[in-house]
C-alpha positions in Angstrom: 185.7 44.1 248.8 185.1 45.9 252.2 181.9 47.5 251.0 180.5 44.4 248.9 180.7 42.6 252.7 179.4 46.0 254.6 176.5 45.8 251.6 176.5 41.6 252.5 175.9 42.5 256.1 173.0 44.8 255.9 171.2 42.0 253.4 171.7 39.4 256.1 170.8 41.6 259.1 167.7 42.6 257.0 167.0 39.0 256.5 167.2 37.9 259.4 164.7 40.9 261.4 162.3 39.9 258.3 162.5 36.2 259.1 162.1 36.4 263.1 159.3 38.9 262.8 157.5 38.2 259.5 156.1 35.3 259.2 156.1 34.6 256.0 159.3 35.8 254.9 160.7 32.2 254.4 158.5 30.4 252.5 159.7 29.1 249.4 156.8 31.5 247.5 158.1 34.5 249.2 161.7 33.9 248.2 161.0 33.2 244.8 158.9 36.1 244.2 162.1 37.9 245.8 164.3 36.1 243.6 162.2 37.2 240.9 162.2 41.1 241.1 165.7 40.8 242.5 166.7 39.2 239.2 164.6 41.8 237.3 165.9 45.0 239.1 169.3 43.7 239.0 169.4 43.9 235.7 168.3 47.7 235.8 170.6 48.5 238.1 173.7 47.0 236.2 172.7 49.4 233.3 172.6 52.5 235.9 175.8 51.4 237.4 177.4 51.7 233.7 176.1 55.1 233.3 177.3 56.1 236.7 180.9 55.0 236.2 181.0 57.8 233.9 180.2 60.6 236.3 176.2 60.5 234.4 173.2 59.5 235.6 170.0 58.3 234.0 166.6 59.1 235.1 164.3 57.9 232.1 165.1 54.1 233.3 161.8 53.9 234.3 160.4 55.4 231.2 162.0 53.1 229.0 161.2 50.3 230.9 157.7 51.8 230.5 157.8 51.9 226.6 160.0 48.9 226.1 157.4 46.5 227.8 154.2 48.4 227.1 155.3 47.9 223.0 155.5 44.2 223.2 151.8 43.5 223.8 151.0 46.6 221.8 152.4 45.3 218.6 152.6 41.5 219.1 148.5 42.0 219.6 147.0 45.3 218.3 149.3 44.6 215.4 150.3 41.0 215.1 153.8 41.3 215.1 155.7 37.9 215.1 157.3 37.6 218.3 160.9 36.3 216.5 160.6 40.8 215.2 158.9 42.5 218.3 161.9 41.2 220.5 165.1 42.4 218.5 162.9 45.7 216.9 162.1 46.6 221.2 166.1 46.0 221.9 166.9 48.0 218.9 165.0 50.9 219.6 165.7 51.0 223.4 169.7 51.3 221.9 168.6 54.1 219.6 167.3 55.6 222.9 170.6 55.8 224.5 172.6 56.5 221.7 170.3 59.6 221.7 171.2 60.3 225.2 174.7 60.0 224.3 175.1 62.2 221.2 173.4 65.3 223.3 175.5 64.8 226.0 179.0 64.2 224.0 178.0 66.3 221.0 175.7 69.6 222.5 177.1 69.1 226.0 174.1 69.2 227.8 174.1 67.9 231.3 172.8 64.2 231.7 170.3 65.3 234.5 168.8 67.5 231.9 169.0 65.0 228.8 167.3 62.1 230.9 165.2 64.0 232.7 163.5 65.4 229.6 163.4 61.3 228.4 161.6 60.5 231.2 158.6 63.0 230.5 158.9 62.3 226.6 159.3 58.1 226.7 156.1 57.8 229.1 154.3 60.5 226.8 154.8 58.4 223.5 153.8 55.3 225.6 150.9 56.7 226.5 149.9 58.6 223.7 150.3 55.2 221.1 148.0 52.8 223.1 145.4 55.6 223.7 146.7 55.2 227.6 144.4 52.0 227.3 146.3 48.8 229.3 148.0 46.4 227.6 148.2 42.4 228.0 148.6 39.6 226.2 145.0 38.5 226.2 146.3 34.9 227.7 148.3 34.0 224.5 151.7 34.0 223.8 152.8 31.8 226.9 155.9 30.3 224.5 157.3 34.2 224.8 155.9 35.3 228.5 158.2 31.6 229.1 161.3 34.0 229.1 160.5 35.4 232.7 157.6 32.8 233.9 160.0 29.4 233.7 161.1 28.1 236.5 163.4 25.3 237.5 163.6 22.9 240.0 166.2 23.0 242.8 165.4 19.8 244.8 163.5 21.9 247.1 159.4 21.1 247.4 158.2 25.2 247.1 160.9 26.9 245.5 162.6 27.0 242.1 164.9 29.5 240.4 163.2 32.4 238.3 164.3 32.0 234.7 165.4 35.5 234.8 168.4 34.6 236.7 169.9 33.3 233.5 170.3 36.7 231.8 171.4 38.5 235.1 173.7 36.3 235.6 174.8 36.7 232.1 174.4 40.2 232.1 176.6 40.3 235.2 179.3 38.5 234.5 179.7 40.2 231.0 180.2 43.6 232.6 182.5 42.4 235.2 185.1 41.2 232.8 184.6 44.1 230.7 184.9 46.3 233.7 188.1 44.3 235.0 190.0 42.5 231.9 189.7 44.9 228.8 191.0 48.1 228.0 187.8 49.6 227.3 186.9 48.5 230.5 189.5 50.7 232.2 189.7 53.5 229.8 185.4 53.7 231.0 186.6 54.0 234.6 189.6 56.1 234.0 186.5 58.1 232.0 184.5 58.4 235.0 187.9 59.3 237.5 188.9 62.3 235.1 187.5 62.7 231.9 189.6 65.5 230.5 192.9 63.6 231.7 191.7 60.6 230.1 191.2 62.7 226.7 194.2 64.1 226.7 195.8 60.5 227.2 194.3 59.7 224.0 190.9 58.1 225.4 187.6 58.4 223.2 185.7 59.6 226.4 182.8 60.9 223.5 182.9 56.7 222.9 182.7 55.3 225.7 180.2 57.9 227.6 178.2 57.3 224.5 178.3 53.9 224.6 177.7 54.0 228.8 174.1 55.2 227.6 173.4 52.9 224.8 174.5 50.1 227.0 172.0 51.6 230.1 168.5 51.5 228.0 169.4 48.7 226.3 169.3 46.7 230.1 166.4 49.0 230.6 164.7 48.0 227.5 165.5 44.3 228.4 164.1 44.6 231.4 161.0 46.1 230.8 160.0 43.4 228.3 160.8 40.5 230.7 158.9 43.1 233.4 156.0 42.9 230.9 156.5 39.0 230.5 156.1 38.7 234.2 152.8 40.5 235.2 151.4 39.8 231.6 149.4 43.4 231.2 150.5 47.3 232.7 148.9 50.5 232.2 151.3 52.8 230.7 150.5 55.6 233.2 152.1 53.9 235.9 154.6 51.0 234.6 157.9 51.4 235.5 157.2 54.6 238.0 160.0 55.4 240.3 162.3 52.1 238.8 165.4 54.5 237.6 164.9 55.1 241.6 165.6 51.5 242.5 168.4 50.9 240.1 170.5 54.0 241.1 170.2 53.3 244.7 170.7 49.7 244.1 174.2 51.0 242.5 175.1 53.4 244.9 174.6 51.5 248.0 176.3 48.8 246.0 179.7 51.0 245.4 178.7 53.2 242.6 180.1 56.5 243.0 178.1 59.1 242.1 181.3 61.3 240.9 182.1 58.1 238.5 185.8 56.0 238.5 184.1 53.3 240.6 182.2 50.4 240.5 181.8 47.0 241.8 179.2 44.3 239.8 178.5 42.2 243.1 178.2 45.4 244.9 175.5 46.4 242.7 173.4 42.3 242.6 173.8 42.8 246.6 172.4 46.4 246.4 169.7 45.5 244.4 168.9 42.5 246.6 169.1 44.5 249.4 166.2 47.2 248.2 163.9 44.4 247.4 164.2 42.4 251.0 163.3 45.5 252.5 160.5 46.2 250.3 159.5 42.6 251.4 160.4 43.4 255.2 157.9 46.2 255.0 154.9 44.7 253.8 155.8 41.4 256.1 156.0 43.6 258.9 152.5 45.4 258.6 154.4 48.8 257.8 152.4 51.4 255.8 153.6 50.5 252.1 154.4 54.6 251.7 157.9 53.6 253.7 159.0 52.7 250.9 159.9 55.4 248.7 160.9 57.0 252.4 163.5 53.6 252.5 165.0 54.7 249.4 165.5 58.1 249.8 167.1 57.4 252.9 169.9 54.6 250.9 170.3 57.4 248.7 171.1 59.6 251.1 173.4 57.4 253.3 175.2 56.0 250.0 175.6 59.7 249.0 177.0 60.4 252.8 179.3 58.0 252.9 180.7 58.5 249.0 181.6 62.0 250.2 183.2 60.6 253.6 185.1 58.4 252.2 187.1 60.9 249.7 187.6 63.1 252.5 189.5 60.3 254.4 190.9 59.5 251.3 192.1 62.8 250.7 193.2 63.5 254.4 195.7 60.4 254.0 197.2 61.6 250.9 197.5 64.6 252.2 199.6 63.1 255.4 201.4 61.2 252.9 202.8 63.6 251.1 203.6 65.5 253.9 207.3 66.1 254.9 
């Protein structure tokens, strides 16, 4: 709870500075565009939070999101794919993605940082290699589909409405927190992430549940790049997605995440990701050079990563006092 309102009070102060010196900031466009890649980042950081309960970490997010959304103009055009196939065949195979992750991390033992790593040179590669590295778009058709991130509804205000993509985040959301919190999968994942050899000798299928922590991470990924895709209507494969498995782990680390697993905290992670996209917004407002960016999120990395590793210390110094004589 005390970080979800430290994480609060950084999105309001950001707000705020953006509202008094951009002028723009607080027109009903501006915050629905916010809303809108809020929504859609949200949910890629929810799928890196998963993986980072676990003591992992995922760096093909962006690659997936890459070939996720670049195949749903690819085959419901270039090979006229009905839309009611391209949909559940794209989720299907962003699942066979992670469950590849998984198997060479549970079964060969090979270090996530390696497994993913590789993924993110090998997903952008097949991308690019099956649409000739030509863009893809939807040629203005298939509006009934590109609905699924372009709808809008009304709130009673005159300029703003909410982004359709807040229905699956929300749903998305609230599905993990009462996995996270009321089942015993739920805690056997964080108990995963705390120790993983304890929790295998308590009888926990760690192999399972770190499996399934990667299935569940490019399956969000591959969601989100096709609703990604839905929104901007055409991408180039060499650049789509760049840098987005940068925004969803810092979104989940500055949300709560801890990078050494056992912890996690699902409005944390919505407030994290909020957080990364008002200051994107703050820069351009504010007339900064747009290359602060990527300097922005290096430094939440770095001062989520800081204060991870302060925190156990003081959490260690107490027990250590504690168990004191």
């Amino acid at each position: 709870m005390k970080k979800n309102l430290g994480i609060l009070g950084i999105l309001l102060a950001v707000c705020v500075v953006a509202s008094i010196f951009g002028d723009n900031f607080l027109t009903g466009y501006n915050l629905q565009n916010l809303t809108q890649r809020s929504a859609l980042f949200g949910i890629l950081a929810l799928g890196a939070s998963i993986v980072i309960v676990t003591g992992g970490i995922d760096l093909s997010i962006g690659s997936v999101v890459c070939l996720a959304g670049i195949s749903v103009p690819w085959l419901l055009v270039e090979h006229e794919w009905s839309p009611w196939a391209v949909v559940p065949a794209v989720l299907a195979g962003s699942a066979l993605i992670g469950l590849f992750h998984g198997l060479l991390i549970t079964r060969l033992r090979l270090q996530p940082f390696l497994v993913t790593l590789c993924g993110l040179l090998l997903y952008r590669g097949i991308a690019r290699w099956m649409t000739g590295d030509q863009s893809q778009g939807f040629q203005g058709e298939f509006d009934s589909v590109r609905a699924l991130a372009l709808a809008r509804f009304p709130v009673g205000l005159e300029t703003y409405s909410v982004p359709a993509t807040v229905i699956p985040l929300v749903l998305l959301a609230v599905a993990l927190a009462v996995f996270l919190r009321r089942t015993v999968w739920g805690r056997w994942l964080l108990a995963t992430g705390r120790n993983e050899s304890a929790a295998r000798y308590s009888g926990i299928p760690t192999d399972r549940l770190v499996t399934g922590a990667y299935v569940a991470c490019s399956l969000f990924a591959g969601l989100g790049g096709m609703l990604f895709i839905f929104d901007i209507g055409s991408a180039q494969p060499s650049d789509f997605g760049n840098f987005y498995e940068l925004y969803a782990i810092a979104a989940a680390v500055l949300g709560g995440c801890s990078l050494r697993g056992g912890e996690a905290s699902v409005v944390g992670v919505l407030l994290g990701a909020a957080t990364l996209q008002v200051l994107r917004t703050a820069i351009i407002l504010l007339g900064l050079s747009s290359q602060l960016e990527f300097a922005v999120i290096g430094a939440v990395l770095l001062v989520g990563v800081s204060a991870d590793e302060l925190v156990r210390r003081l959490r260690e110094r107490r027990a250590e006092r504690a168990a004191a004589p």
